[in-house]
RODO-2510 file (C-alpha; in nm, 4 decimals, decimal comma):
residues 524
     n   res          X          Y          Z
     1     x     2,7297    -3,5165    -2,1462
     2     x     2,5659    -3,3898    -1,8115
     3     x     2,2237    -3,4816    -1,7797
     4     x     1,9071    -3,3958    -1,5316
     5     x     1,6495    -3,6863    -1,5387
     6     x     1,2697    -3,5329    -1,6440
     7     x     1,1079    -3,9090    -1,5797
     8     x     1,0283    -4,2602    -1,7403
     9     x     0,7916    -4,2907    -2,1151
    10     x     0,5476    -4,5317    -2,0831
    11     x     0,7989    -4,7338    -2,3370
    12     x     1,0417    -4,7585    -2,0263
    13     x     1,2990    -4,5093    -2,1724
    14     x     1,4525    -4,2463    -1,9345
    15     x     1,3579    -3,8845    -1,9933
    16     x     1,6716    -3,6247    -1,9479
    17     x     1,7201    -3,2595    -2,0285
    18     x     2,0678    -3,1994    -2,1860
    19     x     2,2634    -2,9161    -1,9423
    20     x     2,3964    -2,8182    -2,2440
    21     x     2,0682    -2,7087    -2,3773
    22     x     1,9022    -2,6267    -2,0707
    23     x     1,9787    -2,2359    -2,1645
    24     x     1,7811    -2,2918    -2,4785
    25     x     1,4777    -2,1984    -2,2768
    26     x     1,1587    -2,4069    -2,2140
    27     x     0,7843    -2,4347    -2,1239
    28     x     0,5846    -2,6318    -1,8655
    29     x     0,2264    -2,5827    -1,9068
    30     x    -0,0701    -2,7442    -1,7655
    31     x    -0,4244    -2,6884    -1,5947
    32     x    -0,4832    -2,6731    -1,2407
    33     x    -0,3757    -2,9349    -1,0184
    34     x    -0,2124    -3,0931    -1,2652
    35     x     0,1049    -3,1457    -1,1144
    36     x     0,3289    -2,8421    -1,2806
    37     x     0,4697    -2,7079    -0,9187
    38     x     0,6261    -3,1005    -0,8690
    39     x     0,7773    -3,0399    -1,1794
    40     x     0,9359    -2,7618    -1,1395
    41     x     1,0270    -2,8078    -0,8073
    42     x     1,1727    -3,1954    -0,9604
    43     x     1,4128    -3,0049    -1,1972
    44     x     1,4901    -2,7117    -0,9636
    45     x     1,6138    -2,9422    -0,7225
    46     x     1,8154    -3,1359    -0,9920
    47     x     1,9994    -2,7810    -1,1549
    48     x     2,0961    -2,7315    -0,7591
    49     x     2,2513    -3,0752    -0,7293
    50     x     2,4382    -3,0187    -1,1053
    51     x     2,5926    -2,6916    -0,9644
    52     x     2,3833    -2,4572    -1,1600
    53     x     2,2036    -2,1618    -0,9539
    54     x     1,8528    -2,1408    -0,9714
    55     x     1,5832    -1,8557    -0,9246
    56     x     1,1582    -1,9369    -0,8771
    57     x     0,8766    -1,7147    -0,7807
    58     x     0,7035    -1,9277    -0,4994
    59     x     0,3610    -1,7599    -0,5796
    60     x     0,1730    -2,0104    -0,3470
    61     x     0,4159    -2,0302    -0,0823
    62     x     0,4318    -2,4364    -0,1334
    63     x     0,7799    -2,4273    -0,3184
    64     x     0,9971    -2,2876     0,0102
    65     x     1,0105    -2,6495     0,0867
    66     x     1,2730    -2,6916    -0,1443
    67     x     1,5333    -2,5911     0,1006
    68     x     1,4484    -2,8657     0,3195
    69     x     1,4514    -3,2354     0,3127
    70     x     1,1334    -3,4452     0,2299
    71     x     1,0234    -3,6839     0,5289
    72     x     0,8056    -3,9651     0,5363
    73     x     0,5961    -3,7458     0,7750
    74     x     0,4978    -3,5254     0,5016
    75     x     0,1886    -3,5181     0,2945
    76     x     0,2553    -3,7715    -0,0073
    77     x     0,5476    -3,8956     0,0827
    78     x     0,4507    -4,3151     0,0606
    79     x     0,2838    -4,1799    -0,3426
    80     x     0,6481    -4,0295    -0,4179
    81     x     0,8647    -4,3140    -0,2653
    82     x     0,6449    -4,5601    -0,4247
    83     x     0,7210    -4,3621    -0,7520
    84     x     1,0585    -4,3843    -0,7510
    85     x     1,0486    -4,7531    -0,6661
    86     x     0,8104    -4,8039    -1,0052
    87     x     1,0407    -4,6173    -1,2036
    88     x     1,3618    -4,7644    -1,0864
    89     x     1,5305    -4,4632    -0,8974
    90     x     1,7982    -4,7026    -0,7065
    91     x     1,9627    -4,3562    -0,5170
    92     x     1,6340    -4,2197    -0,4081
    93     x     1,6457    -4,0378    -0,0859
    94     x     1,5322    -3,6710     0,1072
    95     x     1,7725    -3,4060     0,0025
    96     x     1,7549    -3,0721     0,0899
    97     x     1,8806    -2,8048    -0,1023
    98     x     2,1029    -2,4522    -0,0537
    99     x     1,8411    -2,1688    -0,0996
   100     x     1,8217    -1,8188     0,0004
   101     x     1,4738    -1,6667     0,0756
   102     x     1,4148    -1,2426    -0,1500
   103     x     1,1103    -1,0789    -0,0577
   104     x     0,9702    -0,7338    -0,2641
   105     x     0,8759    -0,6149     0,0600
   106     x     1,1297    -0,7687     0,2702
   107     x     0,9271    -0,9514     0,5171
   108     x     0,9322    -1,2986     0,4131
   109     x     1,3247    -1,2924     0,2786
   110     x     1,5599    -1,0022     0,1846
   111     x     1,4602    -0,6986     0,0339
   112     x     1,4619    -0,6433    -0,3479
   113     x     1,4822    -0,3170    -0,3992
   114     x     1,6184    -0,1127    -0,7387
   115     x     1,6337     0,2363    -0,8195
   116     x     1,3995     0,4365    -1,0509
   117     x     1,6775     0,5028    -1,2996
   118     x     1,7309     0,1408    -1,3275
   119     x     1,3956     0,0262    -1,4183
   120     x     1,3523     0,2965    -1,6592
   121     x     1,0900     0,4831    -1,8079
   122     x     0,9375     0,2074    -2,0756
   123     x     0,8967    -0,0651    -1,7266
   124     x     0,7473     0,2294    -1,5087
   125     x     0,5435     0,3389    -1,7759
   126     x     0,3757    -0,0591    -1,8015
   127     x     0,3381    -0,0377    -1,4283
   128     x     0,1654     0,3150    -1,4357
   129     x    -0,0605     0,2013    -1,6499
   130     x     0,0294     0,4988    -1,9081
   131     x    -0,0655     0,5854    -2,2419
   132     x     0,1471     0,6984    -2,5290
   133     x     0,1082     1,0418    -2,4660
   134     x     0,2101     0,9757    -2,0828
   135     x     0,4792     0,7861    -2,1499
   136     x     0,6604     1,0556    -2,3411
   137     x     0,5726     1,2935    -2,1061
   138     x     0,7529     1,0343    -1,8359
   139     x     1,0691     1,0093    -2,0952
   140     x     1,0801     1,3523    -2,0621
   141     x     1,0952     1,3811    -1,6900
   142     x     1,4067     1,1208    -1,7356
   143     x     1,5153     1,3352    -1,9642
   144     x     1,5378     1,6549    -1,7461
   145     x     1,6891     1,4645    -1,4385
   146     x     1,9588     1,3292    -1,6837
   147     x     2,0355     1,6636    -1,8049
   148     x     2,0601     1,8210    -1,4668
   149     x     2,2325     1,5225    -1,2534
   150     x     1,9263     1,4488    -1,0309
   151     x     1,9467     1,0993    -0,9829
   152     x     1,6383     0,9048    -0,9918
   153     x     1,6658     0,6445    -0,6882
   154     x     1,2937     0,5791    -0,5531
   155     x     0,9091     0,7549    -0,6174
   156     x     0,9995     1,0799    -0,4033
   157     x     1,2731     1,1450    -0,6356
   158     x     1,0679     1,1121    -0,9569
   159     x     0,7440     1,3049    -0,7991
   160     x     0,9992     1,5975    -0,7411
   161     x     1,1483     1,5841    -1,0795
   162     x     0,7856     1,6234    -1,2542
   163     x     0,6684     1,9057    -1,0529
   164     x     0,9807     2,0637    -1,1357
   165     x     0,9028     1,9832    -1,4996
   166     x     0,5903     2,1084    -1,4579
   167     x     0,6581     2,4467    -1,3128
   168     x     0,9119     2,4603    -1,6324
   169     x     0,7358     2,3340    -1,8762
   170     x     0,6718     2,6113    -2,1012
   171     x     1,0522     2,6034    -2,1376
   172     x     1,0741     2,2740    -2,1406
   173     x     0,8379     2,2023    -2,4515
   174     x     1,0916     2,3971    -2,6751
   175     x     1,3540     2,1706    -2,5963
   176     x     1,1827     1,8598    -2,4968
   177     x     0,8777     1,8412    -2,7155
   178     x     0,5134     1,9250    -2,5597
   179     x     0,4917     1,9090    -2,2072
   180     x     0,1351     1,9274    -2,0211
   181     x     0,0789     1,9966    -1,7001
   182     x    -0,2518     1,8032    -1,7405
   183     x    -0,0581     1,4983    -1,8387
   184     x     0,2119     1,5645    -1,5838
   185     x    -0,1274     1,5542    -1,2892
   186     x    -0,2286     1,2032    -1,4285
   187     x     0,1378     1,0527    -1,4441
   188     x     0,1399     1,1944    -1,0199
   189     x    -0,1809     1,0591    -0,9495
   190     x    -0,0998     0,6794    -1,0862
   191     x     0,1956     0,7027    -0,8554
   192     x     0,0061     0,7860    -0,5415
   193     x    -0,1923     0,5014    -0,6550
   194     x     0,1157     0,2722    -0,7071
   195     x     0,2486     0,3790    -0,3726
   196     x    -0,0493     0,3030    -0,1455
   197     x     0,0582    -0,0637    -0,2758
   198     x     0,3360    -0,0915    -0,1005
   199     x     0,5482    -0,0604    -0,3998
   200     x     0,7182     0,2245    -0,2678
   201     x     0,9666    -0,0343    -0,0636
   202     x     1,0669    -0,1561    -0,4395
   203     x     1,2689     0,1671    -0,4531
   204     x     1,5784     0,2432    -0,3220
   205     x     1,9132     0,1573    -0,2050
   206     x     2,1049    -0,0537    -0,1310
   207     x     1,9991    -0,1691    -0,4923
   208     x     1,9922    -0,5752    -0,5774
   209     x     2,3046    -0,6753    -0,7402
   210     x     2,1643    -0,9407    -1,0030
   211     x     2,5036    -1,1182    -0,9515
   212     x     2,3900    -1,2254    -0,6225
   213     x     2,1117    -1,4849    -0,8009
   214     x     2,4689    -1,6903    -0,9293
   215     x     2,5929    -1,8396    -0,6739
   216     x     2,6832    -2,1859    -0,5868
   217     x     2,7678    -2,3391    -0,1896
   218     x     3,0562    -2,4593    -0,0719
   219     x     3,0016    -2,7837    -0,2036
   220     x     2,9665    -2,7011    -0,5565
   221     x     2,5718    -2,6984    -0,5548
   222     x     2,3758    -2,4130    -0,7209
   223     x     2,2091    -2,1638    -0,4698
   224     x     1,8270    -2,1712    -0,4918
   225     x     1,6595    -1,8414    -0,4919
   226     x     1,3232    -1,8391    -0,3461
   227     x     1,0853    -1,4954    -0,4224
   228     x     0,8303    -1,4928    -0,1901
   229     x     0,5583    -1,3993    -0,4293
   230     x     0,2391    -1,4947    -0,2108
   231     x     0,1705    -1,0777    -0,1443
   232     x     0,3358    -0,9884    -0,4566
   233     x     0,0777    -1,1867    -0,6385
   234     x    -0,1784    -0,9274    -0,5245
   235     x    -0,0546    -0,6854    -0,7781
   236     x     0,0067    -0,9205    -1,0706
   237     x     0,1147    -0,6581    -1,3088
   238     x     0,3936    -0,5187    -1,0367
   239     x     0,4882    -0,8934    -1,0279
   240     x     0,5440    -0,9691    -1,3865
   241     x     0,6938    -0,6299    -1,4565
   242     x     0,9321    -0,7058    -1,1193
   243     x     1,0551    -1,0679    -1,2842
   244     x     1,0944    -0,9142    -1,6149
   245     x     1,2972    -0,6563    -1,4878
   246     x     1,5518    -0,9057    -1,3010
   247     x     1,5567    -1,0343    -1,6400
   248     x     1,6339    -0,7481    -1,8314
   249     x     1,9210    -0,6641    -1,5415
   250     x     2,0552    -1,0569    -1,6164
   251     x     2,0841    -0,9684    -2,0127
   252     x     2,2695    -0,6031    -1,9694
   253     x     2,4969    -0,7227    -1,6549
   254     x     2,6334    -1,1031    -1,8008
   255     x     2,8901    -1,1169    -2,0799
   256     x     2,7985    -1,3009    -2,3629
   257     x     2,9302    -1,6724    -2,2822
   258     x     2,7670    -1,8213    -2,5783
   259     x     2,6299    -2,2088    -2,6151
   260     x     2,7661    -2,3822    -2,2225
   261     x     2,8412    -2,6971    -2,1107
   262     x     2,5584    -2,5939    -1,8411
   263     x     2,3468    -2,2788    -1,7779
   264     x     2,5199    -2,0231    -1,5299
   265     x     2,1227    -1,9938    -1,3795
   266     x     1,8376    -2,1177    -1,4323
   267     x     1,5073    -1,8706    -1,4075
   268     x     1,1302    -2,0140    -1,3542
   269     x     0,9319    -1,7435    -1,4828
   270     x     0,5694    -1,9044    -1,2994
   271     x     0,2032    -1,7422    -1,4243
   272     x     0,3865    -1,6102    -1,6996
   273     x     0,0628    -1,5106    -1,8534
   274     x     0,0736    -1,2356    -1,6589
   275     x     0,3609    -1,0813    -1,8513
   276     x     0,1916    -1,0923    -2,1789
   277     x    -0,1742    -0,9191    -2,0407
   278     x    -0,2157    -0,5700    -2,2491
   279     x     0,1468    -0,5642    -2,2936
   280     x     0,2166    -0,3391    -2,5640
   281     x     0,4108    -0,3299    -2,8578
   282     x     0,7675    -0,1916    -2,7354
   283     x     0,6924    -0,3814    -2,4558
   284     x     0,6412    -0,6984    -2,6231
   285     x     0,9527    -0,6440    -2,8407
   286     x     1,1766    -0,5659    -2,5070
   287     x     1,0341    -0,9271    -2,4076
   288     x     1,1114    -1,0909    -2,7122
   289     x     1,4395    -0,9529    -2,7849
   290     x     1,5843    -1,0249    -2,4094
   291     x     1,4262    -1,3816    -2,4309
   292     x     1,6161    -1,4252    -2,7695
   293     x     1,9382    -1,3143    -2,6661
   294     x     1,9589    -1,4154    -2,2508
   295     x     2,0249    -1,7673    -2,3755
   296     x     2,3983    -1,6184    -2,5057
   297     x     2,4579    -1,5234    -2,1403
   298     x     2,4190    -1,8557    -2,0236
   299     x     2,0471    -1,8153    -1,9100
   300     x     1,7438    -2,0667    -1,9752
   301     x     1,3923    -1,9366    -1,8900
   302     x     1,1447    -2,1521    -1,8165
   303     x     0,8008    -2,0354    -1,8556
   304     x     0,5048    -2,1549    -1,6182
   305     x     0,1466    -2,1280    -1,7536
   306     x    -0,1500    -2,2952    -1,7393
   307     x    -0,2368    -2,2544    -2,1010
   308     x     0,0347    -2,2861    -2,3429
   309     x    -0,1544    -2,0407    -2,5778
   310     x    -0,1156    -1,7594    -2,2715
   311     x     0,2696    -1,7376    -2,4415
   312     x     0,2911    -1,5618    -2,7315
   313     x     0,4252    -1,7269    -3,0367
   314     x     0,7167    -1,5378    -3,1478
   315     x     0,8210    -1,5605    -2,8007
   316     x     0,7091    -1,9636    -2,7323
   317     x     0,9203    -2,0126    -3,0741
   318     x     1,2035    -1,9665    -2,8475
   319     x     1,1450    -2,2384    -2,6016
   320     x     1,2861    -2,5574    -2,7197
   321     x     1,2183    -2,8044    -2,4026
   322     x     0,8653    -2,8819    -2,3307
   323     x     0,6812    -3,0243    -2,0722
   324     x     0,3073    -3,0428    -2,0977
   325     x     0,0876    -3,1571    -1,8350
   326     x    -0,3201    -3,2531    -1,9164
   327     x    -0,5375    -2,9784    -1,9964
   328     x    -0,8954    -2,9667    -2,0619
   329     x    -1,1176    -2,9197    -2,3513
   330     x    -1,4527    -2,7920    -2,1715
   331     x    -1,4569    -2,4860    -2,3969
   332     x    -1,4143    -2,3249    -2,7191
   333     x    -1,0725    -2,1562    -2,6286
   334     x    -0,9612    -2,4799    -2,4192
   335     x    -1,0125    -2,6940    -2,7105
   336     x    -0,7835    -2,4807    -2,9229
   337     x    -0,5589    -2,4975    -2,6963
   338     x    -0,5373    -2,8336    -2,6947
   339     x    -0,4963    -2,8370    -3,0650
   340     x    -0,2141    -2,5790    -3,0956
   341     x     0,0094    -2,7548    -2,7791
   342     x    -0,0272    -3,1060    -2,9991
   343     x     0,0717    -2,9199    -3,3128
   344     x     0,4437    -2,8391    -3,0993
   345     x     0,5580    -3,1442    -3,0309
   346     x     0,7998    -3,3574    -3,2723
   347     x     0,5150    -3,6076    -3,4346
   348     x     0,5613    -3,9326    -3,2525
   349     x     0,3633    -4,2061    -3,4876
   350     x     0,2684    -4,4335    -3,2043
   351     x     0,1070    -4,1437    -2,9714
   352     x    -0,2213    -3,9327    -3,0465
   353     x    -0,1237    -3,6426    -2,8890
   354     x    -0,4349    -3,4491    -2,9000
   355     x    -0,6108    -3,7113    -2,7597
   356     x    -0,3683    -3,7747    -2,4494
   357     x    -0,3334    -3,4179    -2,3619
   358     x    -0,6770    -3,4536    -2,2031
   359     x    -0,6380    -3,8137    -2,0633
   360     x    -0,2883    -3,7405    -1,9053
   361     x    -0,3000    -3,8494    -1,4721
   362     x    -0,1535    -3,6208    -1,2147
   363     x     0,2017    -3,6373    -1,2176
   364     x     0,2120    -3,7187    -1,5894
   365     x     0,3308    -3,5126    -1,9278
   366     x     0,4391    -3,4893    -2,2569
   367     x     0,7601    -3,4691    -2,2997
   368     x     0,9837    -3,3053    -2,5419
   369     x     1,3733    -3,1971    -2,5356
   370     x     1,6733    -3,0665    -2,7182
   371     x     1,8960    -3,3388    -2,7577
   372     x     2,2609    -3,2871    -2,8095
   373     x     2,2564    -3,1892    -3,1539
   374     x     2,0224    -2,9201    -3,1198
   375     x     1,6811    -3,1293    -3,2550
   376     x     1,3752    -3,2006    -3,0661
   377     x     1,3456    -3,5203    -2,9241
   378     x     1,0197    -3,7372    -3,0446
   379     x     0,6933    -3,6383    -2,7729
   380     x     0,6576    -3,9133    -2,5345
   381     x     0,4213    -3,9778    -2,2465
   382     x     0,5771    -3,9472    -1,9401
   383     x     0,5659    -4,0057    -1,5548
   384     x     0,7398    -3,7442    -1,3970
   385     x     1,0109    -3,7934    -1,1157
   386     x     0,9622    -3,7597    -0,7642
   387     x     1,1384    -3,4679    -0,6237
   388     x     1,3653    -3,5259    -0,3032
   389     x     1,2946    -3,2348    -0,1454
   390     x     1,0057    -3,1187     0,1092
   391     x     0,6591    -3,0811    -0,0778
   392     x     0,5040    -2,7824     0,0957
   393     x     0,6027    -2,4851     0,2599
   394     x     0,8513    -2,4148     0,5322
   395     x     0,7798    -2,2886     0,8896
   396     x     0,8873    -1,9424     1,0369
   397     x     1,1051    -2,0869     1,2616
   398     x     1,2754    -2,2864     0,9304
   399     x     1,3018    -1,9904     0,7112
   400     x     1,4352    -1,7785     1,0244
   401     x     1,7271    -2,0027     1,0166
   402     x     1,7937    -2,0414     0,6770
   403     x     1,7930    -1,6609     0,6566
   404     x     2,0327    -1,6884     0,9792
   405     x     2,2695    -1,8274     0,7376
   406     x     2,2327    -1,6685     0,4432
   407     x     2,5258    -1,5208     0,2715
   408     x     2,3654    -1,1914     0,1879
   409     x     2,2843    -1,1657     0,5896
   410     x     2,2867    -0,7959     0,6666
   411     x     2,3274    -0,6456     0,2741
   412     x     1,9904    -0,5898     0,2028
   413     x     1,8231    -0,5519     0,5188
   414     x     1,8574    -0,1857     0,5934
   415     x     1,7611     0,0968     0,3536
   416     x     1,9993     0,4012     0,2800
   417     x     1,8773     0,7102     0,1660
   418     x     2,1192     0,8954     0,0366
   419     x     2,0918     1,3042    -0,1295
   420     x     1,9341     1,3004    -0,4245
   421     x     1,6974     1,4584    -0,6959
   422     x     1,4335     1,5302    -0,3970
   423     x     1,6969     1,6392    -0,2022
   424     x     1,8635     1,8620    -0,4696
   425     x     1,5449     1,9946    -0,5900
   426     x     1,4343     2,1045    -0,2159
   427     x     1,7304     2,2358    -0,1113
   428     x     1,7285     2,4679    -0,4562
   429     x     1,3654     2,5676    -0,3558
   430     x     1,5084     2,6638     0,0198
   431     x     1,8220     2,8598    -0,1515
   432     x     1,5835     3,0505    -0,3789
   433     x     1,3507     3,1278    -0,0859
   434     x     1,6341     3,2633     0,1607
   435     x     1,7554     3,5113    -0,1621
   436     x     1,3894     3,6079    -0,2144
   437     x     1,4137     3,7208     0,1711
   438     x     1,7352     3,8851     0,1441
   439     x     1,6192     4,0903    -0,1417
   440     x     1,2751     4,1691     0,0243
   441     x     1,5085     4,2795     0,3485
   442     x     1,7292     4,4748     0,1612
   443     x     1,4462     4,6649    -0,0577
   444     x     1,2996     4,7629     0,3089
   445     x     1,5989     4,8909     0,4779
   446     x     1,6531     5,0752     0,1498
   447     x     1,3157     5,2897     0,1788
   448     x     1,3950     5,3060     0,5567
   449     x     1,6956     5,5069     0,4919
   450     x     1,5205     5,7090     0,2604
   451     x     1,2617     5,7866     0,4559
   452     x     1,5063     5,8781     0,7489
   453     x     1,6522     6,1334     0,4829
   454     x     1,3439     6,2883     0,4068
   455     x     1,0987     6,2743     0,6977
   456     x     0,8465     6,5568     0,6345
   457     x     0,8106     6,4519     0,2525
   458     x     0,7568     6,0800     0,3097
   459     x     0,4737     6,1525     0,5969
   460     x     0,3410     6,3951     0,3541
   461     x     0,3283     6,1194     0,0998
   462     x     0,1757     5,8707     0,3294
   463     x    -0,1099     6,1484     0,4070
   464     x    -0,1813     6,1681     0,0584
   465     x    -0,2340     5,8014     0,0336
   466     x    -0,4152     5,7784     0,3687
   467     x    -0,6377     6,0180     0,1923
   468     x    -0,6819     5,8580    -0,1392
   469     x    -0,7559     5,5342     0,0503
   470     x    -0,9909     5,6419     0,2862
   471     x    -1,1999     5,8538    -0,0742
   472     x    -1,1933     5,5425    -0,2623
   473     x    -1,3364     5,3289     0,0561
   474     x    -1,5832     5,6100     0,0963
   475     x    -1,6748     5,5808    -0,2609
   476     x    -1,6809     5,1603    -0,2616
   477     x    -1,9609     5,2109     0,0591
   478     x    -2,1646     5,4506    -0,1996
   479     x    -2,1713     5,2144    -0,4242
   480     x    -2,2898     4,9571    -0,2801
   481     x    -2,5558     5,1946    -0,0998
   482     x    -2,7124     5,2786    -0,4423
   483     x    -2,6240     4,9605    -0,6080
   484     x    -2,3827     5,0886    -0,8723
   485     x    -2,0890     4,7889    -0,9062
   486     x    -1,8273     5,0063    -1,0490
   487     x    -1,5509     4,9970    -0,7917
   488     x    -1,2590     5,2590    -0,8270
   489     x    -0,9630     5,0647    -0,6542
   490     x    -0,7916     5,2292    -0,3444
   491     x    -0,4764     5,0910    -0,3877
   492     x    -0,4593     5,2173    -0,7625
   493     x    -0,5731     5,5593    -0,5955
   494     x    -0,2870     5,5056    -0,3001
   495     x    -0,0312     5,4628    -0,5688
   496     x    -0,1496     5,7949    -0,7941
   497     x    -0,1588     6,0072    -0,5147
   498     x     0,1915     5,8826    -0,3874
   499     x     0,3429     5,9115    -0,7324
   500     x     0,2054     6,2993    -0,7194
   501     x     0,3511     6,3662    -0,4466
   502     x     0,7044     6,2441    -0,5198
   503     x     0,7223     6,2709    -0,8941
   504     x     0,8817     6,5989    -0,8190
   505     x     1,0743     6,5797    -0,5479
   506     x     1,2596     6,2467    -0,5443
   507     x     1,1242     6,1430    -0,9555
   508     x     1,0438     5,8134    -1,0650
   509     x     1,3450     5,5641    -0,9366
   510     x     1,2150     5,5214    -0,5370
   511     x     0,8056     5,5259    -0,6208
   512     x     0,7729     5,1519    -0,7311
   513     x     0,9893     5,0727    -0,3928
   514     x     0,8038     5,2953    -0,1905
   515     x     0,4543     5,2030    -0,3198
   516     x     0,5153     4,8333    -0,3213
   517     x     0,6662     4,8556     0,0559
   518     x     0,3430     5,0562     0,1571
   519     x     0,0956     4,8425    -0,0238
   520     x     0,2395     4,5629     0,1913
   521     x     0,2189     4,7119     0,5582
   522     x    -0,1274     4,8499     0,4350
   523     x    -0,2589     4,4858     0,3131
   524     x    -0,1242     4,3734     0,6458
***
């Protein structure tokens, strides 16, 4: 039975997570400064070294450290060897760690990058900010590019597709439901608005291929997959939508593996209150239902939050290891929160948990696991162990090189944009313009001919509406002079005369050519 060591209880007994119930999901929660990112980065580190791949959102930039050894040089480093001694740790030494550095905007690792057909409509909806009404509307532009082969790869693609909608949307409402051209204006403006965010890099090709986050090195040890989520973090909602889509892509693209001697990856889901904010319903069943079912692909999520009440319950009902770090009563909501974290842990008789929730030191927590037979282990008080790694962030010059090395060197870097629904959609607008011109040409070298047939009768005919223009001018200046507004109009007086003059001679099939190829040089 593999194990990953969590700490030491205040009883002396050893504090493991079970590998083989490390995909059963789990929480580490705890206010500020409490000592959460050492945690995580303890049992990242630990995953790595058991051969299981890892992925964490390094929203602070502190947690790129991982991929390099701790030194005595380094802030803290006497506190965590000194640790290690108290607790016993014979092996204890710096240990770096594989990683690769991914980057939304590909500055700070390699680009992320996914097409709009991916996400899909419900996710870009939640981004958007859209309402119900929107949000069909948005189906329905998904809808209409699925129908007519447009793919959907980044924002220029879907902008095209709704102004396509829009110029067809009294057809479109027959077959589609109601579309509104009002609606349609809102859904375009939010993604102006998304797009002067920088989010615009998110889509696109090459697209991330989630298989790339399972990996392990050449010596066996799980690849550690750092997000660079210090800019990202400026749009939180982008950000949680972003980590709940690589999610989502985990659950449709792994086969179902069932319960595993160890996870195939390991994802650290950090502020993941922000996934939760005005989420709505469909959204909040899409969250439940992947964090329900991922663990059958081998997957454990672990869930970062300050306050374990930020995590909803039916989806914190599915997080069987626990890790709480010391949180504060000052108010109301704080207090409850206190309350409801005690009321999760297995009742240990010798501990009053509510009371050591808000007494717990830096570096300490309340522990709670899945032991091998699928029950909770008893809540103990526990010092948390030292991690091995750097504590703090790396240096250009460091992540340059790692990146140097990287196995994904050169996939990502470049974008590709390749034909498609705003390409297909302009070059059907050009096509129908060039025919428009052809027919216009054709129409005037038609009434050219005739006119070279019939010479005297056509200048006859453009005498007559010479002279109908020039009356109804003459009568427009009247008017005006003794303040009458009733205007006759000179072009419906052009036309009359014209159709006088020919009805006779050449009847009714050339006079709508003729007329509409004279109105034209005479508005000109």
């Amino acid at each position: 039975m593999e194990e990953i060591l969590i700490g030491q209880a205040d009883n002396g007994e050893r504090q493991y997570l079970t590998l083989s119930r490390a995909n059963r999901h789990g929480l580490i929660a705890g206010a500020t400064g409490t000592g959460k990112t050492v945690t995580l980065q303890t049992l990242a580190e630990q995953f790595s070294a058991a051969g299981v791949p890892v992925f964490l959102a390094d929203v602070k930039g502190d947690l790129s450290g991982i991929t390099m050894p701790g030194s005595a040089e380094f802030k803290h480093a006497d506190s965590l060897v000194q640790r290690a001694k108290d607790m016993g740790i014979a092996d204890y030494g710096w240990r770096d760690n594989p990683g690769v550095f991914w980057d939304l905007y590909g500055e700070a690792g390699h680009a992320v990058r996914t097409t709009i057909s991916e996400m899909g409509p419900l996710l870009l909806a939640r981004l958007l900010g859209l309402n119900e009404t929107q949000e069909g509307v948005l189906n329905i532009a998904f809808r209409y590019a699925d129908d007519n082969a447009l793919l959907l790869l980044d924002l220029a693609d879907l902008q095209a597709v709704l102004v396509a909608v829009a110029e067809n949307a009294a057809t479109l409402t027959t077959k589609y439901g109601n579309v509104s051209k009002a609606t349609i204006g809102t859904i375009q403006r939010q993604l102006l608005s998304f797009e002067s965010q920088g989010a615009d890099r998110f889509y696109g090709e090459p697209a991330f291929e989630i298989n790339d986050l399972i990996r392990c090195d050449e010596n066996g040890k799980g690849i550690v997959s750092v997000l660079s989520a210090e800019k990202l973090m400026q749009s939180p909602k982008l950000y949680a939508t972003f980590l709940l889509w690589m999610l989502s892509e985990l659950f449709e693209a792994l086969p179902e593996v069932g319960d595993v001697e160890k996870p195939k990856l390991v994802f650290f889901f950090d502020e993941a209150h922000l996934l939760f904010v005005d989420a709505p319903d469909a959204l909040m069943e899409k969250i439940e239902q992947v964090v329900r079912l991922i663990r059958s692909k081998g997957v454990g999520v672990y869930f970062v939050t300050q306050n374990p009440i930020d995590v909803p319950e039916r989806v914190a009902a599915q997080l069987g290891n626990r890790i709480q770090h010391a949180l504060r009563a000052f108010t109301p909501r704080d207090q409850k929160a206190v309350k409801a974290a005690a009321e999760t842990f297995r009742v240990n008789p010798g501990l009053d948990v509510e009371t050591v929730i808000t007494e717990l030191k830096v570096g300490e927590a309340l522990v709670s696991t899945l032991g091998e037979d699928g029950a909770p282990s008893v809540v103990q008080r526990t010092m948390i162990a030292p991690p091995r790694s750097r504590l703090g962030p790396v240096t250009p010059k460091e992540r340059a090189i790692i990146q140097s090395i990287s196995p994904f060197e050169g996939k990502y870097d470049t974008a590709v944009n390749r034909e498609s629904a705003a390409e297909v959609l302009a070059a059907k607008a050009s096509d129908a313009a060039a025919a428009a011109k052809v027919v216009d040409e054709q129409g005037a070298e038609a009434q050219r001919a005739q006119a070279r047939q019939s010479p005297s009768l056509w200048a006859k005919a453009g005498k007559a509406a010479a002279g109908a223009v020039a009356s109804s001018a003459g009568a427009i200046v009247a008017a005006e002079l003794t303040g009458r507004s009733s205007r006759a109009s000179p072009m419906a007086n052009a036309v009359g005369a014209i159709a006088a003059t020919l009805g006779t001679a050449l009847g009714g099939q050339v006079v709508g050519r003729f007329a509409r190829g004279l109105l034209g040089s005479l508005l000109r």
